[in-house]
Gaussian input, Z-matrix of N, CA and C with variables (Angstrom, degrees):
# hf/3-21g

backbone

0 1
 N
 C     1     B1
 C     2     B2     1     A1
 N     3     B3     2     A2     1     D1
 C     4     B4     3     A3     2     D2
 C     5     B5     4     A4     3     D3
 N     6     B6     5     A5     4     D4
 C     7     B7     6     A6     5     D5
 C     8     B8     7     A7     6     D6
 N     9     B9     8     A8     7     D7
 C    10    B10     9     A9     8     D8
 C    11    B11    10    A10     9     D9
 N    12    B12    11    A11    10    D10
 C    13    B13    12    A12    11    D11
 C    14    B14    13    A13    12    D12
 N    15    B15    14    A14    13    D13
 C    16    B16    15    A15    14    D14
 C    17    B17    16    A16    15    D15
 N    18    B18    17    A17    16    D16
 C    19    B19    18    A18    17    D17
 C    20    B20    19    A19    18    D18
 N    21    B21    20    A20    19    D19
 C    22    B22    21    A21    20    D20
 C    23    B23    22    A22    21    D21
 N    24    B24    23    A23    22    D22
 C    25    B25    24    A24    23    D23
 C    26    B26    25    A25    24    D24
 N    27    B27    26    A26    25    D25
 C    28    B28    27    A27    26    D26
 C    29    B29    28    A28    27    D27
 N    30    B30    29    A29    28    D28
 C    31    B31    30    A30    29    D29
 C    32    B32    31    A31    30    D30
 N    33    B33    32    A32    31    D31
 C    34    B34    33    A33    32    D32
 C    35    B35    34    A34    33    D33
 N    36    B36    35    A35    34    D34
 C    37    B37    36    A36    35    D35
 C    38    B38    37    A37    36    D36
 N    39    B39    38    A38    37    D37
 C    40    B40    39    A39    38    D38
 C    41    B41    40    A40    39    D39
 N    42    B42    41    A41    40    D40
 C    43    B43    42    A42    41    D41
 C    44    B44    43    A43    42    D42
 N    45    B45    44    A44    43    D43
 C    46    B46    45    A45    44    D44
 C    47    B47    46    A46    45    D45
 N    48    B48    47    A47    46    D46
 C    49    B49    48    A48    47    D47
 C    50    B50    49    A49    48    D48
 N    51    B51    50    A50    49    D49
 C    52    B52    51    A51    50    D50
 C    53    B53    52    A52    51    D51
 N    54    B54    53    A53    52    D52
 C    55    B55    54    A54    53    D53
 C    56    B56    55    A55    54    D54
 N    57    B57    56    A56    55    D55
 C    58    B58    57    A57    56    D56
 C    59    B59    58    A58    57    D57
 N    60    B60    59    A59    58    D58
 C    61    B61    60    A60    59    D59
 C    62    B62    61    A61    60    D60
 N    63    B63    62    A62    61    D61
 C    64    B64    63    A63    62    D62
 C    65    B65    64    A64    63    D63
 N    66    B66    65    A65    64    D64
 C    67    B67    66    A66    65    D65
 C    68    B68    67    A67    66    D66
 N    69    B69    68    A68    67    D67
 C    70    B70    69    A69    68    D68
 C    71    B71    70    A70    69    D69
 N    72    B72    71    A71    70    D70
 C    73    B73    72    A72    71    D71
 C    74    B74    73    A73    72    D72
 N    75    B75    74    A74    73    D73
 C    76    B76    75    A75    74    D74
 C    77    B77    76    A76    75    D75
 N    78    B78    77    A77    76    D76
 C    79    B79    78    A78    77    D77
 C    80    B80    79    A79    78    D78
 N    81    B81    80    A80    79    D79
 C    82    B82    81    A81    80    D80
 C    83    B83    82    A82    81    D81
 N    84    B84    83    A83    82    D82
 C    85    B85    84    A84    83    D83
 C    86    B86    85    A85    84    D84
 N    87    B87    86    A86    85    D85
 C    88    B88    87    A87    86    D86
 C    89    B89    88    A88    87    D87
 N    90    B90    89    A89    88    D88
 C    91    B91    90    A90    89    D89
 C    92    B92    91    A91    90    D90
 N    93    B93    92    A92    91    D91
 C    94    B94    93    A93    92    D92
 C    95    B95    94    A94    93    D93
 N    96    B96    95    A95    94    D94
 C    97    B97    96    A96    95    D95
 C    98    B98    97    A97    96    D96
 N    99    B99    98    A98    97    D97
 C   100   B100    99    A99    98    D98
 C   101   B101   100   A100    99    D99
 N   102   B102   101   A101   100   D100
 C   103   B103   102   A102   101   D101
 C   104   B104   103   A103   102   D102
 N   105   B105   104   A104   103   D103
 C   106   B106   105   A105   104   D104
 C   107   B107   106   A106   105   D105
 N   108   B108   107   A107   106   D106
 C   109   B109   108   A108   107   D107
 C   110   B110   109   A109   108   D108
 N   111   B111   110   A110   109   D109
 C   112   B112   111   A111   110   D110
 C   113   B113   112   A112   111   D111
 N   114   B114   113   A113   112   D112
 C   115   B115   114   A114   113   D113
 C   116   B116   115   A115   114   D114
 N   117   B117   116   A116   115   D115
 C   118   B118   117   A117   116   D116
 C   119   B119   118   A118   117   D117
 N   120   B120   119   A119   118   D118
 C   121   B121   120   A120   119   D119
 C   122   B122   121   A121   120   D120
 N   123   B123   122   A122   121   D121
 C   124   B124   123   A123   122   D122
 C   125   B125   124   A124   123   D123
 N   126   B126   125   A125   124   D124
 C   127   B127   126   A126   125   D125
 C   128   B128   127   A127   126   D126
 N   129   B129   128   A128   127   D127
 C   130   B130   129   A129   128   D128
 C   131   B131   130   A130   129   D129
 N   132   B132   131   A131   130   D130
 C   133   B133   132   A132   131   D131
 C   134   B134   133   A133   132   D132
 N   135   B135   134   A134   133   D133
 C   136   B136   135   A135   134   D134
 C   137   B137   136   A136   135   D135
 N   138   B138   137   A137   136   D136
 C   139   B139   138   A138   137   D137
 C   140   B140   139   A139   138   D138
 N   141   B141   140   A140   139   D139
 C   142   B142   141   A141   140   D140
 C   143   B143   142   A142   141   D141
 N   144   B144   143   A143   142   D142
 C   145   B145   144   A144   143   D143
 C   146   B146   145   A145   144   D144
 N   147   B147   146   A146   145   D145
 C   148   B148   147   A147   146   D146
 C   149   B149   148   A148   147   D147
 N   150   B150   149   A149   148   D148
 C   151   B151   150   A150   149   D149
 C   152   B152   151   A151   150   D150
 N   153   B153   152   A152   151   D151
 C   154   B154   153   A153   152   D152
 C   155   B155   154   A154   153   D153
 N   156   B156   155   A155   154   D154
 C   157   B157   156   A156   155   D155
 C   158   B158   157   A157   156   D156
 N   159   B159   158   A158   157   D157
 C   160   B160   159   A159   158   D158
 C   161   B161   160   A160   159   D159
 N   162   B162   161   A161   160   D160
 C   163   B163   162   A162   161   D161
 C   164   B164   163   A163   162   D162
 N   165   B165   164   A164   163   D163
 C   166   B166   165   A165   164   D164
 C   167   B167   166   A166   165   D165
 N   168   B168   167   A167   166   D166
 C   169   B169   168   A168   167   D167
 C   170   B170   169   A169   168   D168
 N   171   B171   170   A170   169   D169
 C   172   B172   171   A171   170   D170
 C   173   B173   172   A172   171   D171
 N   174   B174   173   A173   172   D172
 C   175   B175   174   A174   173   D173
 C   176   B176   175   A175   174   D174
 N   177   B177   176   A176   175   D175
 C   178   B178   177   A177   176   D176
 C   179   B179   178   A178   177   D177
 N   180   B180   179   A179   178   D178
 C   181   B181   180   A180   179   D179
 C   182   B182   181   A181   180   D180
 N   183   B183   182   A182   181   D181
 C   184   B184   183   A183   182   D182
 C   185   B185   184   A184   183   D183
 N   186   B186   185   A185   184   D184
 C   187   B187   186   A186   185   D185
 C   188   B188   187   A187   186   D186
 N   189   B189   188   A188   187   D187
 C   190   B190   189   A189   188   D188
 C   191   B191   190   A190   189   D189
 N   192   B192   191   A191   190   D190
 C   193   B193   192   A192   191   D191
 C   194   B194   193   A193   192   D192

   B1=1.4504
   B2=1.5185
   B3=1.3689
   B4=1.5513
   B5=1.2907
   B6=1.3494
   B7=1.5038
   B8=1.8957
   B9=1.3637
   B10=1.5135
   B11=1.3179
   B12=1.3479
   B13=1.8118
   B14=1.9584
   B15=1.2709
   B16=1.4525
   B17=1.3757
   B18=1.7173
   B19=1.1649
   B20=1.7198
   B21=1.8858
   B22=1.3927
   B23=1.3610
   B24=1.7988
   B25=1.2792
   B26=1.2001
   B27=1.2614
   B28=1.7756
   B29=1.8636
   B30=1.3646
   B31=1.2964
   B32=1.3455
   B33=1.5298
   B34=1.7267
   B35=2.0125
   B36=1.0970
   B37=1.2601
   B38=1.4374
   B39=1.5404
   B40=1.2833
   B41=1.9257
   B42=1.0879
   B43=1.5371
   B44=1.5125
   B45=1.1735
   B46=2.0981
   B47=1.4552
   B48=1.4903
   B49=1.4144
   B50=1.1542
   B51=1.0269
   B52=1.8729
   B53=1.8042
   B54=1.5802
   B55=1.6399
   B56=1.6974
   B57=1.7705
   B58=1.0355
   B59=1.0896
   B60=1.4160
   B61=1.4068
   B62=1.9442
   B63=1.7706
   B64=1.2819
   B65=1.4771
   B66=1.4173
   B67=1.2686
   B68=1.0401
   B69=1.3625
   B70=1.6467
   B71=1.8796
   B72=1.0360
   B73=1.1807
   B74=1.3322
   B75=1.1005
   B76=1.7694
   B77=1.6783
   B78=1.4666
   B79=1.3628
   B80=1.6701
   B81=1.5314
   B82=1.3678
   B83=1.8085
   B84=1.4481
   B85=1.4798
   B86=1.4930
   B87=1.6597
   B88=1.2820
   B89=1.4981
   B90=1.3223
   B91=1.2073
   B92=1.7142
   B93=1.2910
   B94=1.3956
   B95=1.3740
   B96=1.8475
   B97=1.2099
   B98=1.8710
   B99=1.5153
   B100=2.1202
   B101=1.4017
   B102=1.2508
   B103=2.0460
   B104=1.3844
   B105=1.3205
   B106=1.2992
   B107=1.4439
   B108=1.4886
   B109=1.4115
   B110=1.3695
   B111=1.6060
   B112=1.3885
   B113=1.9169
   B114=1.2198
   B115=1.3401
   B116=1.6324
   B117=1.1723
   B118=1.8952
   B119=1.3714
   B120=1.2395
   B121=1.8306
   B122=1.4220
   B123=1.4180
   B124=1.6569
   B125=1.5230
   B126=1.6683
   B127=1.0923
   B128=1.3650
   B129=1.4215
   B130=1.6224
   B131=1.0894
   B132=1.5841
   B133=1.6682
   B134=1.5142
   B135=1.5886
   B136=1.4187
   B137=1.5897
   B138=1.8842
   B139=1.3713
   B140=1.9595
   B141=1.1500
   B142=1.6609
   B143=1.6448
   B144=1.4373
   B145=1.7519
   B146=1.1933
   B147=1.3453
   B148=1.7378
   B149=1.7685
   B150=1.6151
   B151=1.0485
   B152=1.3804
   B153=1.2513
   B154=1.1879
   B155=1.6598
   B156=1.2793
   B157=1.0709
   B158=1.1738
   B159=1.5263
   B160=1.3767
   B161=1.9035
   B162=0.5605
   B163=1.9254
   B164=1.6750
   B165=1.7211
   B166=1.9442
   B167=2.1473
   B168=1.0306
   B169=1.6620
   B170=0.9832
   B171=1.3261
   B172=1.4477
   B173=1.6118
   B174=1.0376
   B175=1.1517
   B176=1.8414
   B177=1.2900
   B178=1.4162
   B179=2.0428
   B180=1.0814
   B181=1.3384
   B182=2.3217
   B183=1.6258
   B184=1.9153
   B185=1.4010
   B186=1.4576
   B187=0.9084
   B188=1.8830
   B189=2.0749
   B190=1.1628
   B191=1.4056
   B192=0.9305
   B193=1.6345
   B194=1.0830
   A1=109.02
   A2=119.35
   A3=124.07
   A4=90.32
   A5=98.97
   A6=110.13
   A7=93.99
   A8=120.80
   A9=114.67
   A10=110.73
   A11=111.40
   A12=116.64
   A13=89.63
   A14=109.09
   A15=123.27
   A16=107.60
   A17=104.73
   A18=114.66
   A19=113.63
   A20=79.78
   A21=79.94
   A22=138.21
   A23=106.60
   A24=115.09
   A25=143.74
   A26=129.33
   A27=156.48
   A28=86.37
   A29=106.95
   A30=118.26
   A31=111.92
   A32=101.94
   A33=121.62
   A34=84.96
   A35=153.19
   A36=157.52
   A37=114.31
   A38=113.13
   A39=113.16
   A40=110.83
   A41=106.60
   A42=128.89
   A43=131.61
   A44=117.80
   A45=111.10
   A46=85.52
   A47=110.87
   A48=150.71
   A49=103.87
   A50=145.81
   A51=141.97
   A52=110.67
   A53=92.48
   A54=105.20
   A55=102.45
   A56=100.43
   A57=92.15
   A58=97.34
   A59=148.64
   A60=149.61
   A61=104.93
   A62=118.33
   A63=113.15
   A64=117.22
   A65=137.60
   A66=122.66
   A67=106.54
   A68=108.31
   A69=121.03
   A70=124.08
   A71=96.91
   A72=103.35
   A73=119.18
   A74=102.16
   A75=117.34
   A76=109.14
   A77=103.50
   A78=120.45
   A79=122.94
   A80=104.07
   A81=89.28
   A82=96.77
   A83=102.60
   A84=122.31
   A85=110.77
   A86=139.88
   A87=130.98
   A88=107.31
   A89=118.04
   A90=145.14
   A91=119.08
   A92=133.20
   A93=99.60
   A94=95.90
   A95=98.89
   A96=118.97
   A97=135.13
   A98=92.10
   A99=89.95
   A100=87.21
   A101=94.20
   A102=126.46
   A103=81.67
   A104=130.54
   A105=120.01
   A106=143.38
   A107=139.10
   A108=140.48
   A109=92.74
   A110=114.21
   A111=126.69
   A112=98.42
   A113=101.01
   A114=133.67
   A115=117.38
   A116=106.18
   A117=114.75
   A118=112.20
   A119=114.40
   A120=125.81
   A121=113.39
   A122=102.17
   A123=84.25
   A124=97.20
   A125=129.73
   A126=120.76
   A127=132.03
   A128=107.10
   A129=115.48
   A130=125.50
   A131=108.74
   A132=99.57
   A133=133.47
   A134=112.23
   A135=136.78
   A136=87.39
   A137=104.96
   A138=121.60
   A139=93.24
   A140=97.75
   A141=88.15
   A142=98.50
   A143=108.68
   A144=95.50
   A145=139.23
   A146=126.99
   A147=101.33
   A148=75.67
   A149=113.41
   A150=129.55
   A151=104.61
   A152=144.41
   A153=132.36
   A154=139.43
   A155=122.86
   A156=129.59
   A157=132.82
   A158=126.52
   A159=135.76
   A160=95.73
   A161=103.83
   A162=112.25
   A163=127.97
   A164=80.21
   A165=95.72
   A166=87.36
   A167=106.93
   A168=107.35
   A169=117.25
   A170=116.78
   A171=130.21
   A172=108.78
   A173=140.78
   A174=135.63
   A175=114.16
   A176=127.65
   A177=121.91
   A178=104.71
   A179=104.04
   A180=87.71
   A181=95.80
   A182=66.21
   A183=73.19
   A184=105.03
   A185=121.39
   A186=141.61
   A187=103.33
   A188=114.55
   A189=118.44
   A190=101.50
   A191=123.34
   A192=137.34
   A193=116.78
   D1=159.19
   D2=-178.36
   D3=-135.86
   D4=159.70
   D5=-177.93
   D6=-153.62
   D7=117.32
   D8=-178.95
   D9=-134.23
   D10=123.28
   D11=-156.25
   D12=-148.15
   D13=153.64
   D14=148.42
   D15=-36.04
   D16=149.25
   D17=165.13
   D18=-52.92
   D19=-71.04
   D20=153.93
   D21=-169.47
   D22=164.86
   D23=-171.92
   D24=-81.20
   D25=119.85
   D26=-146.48
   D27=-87.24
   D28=126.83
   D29=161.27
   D30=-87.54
   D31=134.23
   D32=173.61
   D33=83.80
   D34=18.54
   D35=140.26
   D36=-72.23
   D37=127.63
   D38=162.95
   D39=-80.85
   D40=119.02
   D41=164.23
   D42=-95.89
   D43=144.13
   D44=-171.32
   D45=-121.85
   D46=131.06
   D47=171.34
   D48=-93.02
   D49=112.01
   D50=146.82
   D51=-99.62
   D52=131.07
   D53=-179.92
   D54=-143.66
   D55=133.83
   D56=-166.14
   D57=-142.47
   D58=159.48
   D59=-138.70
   D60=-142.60
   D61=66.17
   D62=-165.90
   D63=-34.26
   D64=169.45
   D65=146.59
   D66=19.76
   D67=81.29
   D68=152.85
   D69=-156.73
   D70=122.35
   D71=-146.67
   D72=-117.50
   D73=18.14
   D74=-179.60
   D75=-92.43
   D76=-152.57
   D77=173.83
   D78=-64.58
   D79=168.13
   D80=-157.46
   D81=-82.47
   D82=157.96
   D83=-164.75
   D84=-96.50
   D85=121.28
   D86=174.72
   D87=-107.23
   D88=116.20
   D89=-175.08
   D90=-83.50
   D91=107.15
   D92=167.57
   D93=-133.30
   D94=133.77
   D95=153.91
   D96=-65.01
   D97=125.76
   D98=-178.20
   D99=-127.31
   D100=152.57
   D101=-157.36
   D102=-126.93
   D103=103.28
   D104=141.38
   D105=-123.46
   D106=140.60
   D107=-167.90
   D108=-28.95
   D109=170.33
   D110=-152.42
   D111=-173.84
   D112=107.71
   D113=46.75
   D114=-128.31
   D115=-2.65
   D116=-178.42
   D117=-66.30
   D118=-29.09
   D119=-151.56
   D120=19.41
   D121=55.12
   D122=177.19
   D123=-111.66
   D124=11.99
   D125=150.37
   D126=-130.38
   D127=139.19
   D128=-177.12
   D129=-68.91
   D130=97.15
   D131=175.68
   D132=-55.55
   D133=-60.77
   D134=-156.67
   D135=-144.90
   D136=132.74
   D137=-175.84
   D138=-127.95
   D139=131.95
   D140=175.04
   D141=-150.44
   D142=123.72
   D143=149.65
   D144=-124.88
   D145=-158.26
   D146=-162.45
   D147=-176.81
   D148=173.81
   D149=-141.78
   D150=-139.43
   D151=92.48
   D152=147.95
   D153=-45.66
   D154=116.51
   D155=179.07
   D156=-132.65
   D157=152.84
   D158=178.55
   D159=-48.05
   D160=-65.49
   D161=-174.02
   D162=-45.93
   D163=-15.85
   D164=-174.11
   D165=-130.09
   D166=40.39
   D167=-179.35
   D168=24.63
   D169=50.87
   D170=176.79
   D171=54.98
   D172=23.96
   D173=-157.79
   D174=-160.55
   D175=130.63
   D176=-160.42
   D177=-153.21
   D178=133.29
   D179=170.24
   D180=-117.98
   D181=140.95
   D182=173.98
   D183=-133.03
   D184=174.87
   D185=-135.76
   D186=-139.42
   D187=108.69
   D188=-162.42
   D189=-110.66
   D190=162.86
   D191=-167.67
   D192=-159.07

């Protein structure tokens, strides 16, 4: 799996996430992204998920805010 994001992320900034699932070739994949404060992470900023599929080559970049 890949996962390619900013070092780092600006609150109230729109940011592009790309996740992509190498050689993989099964069923479709549900992904969810968590954004959390840094360096404690004991809180969740931004929760997002998104869907891997044969149709999107397993692979999608979206867009976090």
């Amino acid at each position: 799996f890949v996962l390619s994001a900013p070092n780092l992320l600006r609150v109230g900034s729109s940011e592009n996430v790309f996740v992509e699932a190498q050689d993989y070739s099964g069923g479709d994949l549900n992904v969810k992204i968590l954004i959390k404060n840094h360096p404690k992470k004991d809180r969740e900023i931004l929760s997002k998920s998104v869907t891997l599929t044969a149709a999107n080559s397993f692979q999608i970049l979206t867009d976090i805010k």
